[in-house]
C-alpha positions, 0 to 999 in steps of 0.5 A, spaced: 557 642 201 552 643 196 548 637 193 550 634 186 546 635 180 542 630 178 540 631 170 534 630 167 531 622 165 525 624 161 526 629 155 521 634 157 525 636 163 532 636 159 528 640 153 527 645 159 534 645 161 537 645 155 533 651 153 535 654 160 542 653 159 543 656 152 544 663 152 550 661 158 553 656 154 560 657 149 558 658 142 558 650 140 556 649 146 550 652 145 550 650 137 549 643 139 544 645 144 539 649 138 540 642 134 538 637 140 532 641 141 531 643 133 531 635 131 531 630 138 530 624 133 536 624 129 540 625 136 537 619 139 540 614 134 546 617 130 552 615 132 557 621 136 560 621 128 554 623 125 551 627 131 556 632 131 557 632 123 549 634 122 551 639 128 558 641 125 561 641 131 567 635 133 565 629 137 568 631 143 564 637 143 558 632 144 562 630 150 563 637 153 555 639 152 554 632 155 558 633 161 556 640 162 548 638 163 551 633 168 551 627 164 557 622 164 557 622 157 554 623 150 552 616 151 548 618 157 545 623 155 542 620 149 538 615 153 534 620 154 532 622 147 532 614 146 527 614 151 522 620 148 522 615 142 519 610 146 514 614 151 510 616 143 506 610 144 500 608 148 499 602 151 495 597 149 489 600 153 490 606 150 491 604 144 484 600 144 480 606 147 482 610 142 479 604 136 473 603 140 472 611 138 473 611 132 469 605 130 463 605 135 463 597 135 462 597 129 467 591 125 467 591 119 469 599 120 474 596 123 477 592 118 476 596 113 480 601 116 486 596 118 486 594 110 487 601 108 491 602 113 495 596 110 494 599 103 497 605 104 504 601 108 505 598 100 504 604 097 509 607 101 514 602 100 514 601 093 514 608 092 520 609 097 524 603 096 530 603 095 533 599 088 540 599 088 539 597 096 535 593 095 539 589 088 545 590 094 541 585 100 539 580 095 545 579 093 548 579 100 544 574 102 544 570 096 552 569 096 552 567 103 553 561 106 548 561 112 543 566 113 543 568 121 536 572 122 535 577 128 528 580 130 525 581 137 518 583 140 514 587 134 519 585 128 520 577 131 514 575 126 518 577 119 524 574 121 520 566 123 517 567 116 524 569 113 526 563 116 521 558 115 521 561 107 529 561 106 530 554 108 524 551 104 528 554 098 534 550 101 537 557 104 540 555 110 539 560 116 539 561 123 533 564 127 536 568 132 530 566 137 533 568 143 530 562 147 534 562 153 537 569 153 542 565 148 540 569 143 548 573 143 551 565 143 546 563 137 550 567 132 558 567 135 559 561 129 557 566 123 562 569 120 564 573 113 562 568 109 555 569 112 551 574 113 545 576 118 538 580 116 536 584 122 530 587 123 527 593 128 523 599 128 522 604 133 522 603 139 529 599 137 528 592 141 536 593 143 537 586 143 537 586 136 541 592 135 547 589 140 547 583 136 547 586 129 552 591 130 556 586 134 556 581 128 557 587 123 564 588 128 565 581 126 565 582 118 558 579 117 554 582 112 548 586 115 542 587 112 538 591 116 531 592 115 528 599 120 525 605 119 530 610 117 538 612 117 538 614 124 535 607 126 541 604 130 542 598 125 543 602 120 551 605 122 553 598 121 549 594 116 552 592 109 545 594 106 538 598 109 532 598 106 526 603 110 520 601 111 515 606 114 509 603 117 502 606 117 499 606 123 491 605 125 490 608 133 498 607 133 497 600 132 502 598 126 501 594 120 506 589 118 504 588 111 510 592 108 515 589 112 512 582 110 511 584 103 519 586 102 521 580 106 517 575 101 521 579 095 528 578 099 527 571 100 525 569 093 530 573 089 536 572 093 534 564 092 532 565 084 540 568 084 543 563 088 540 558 083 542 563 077 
């Protein structure tokens, strides 16, 4: 009995693979293959619908391919592009090492590039923001009852501050903190009468994907706050709004997030008063 095959967990492999088993795949095959190679990121995070609309094939196509390089699933294959996405950034000892270099010891250089860093982040957001968006999630969160906020790891800062300034200007909201493992529980009260702003880049925290999404199931109107239409928040959010963060030696800027969170609260608690 020959052994089973066991597909590849890392993208460099299954890249190999899928450029091996091209030429002996059926056409639409071979057709999702050439587009999985050509645009890994839009594969990682769309939806099965999405995926297969960008590539023209049917969504079951996306099952047969995945299936025929030894994954159980579309699902299961599409770990392995999320995980690439995780793998781009360094660690913190990398990260360090590479600013040492750029900086030689030298602070004050070292702040200046984490301003211009930060300045570029702002440009790029008030150049790129989306009004009509924007209008939409300031309305959302000004005609709901109570306000469910949901960050993790990177983005957790952004929603501790949403939560602190909505509830100076009465606001009610819920700060999904996760204390506990309880953060899934903290949100089973909101309804369609709330809303939830939920908060992730890449790589995606998962819990806040899982909860944002399983809210949006629920008909709570989401805000989403990530980096681009194939973040996994988007597919269910009642409004999104993309930030693209610059980066100094893969260390992220906050400021754009920040900046539009501080427009978020005040506008939605200007319209709730108006």
């Amino acid at each position: 009995m020959s052994e089973k095959f066991i597909p590849p967990r890392d993208y460099d492999s299954l890249k190999t693979l899928m450029i091996a088993r091209k030429p002996d795949l059926p056409r639409r095959l071979a057709q999702v293959a050439e587009f999985a190679v050509a645009s890994p990121d839009e594969l990682a995070f769309g939806t099965a619908a999405t995926v297969a609309e960008m590539a023209d094939v049917q969504p079951s196509t996306l099952v047969r391919f995945a299936k025929s390089l030894g994954y159980d699933g579309f699902s299961d294959l599409q770990t392995v592009f999320r995980s690439r996405l995780r793998d781009r950034w360094p660690d913190y000892d990398e990260r360090l090492e590479a600013l040492r270099k750029r900086s030689e010891n030298d602070t004050h250089a070292l702040f200046a590039d984490f301003c211009n860093t930060a300045v570029a982040s702002l440009r790029r957001l008030q150049d790129g923001v989306d009004p009509e968006e924007l209008e939409r999630a300031v309305a959302i969160l000004a005609k709901a009852r109570i306000i469910y906020l949901v960050a993790q790891r990177r983005a957790f800062p952004v929603a501790a501050y949403m939560a602190y300034a909505l509830s100076k200007m009465r606001l009610p909201t819920v700060l999904v903190d996760n204390v506990a493992s309880l953060g899934p529980e903290q949100m089973l009260a909101a309804g369609a009468e709330d809303a939830m702003v939920a908060i992730s880049f890449t790589p995606y925290a998962p819990l806040t994907v899982e909860i944002a999404n399983k809210a949006a199931e629920r008909g709570v109107p989401v805000v989403a706050i990530t980096d681009s239409a194939f973040s996994p928040l988007a597919h269910g959010a009642a409004a999104r709004l993309d930030v693209v963060e610059s980066d100094l030696g893969a260390f992220r800027s906050l400021s754009g997030t920040l900046c539009l969170a501080m427009a978020l609260c005040v506008a939605a608690a200007e319209k709730k008063r108006g």
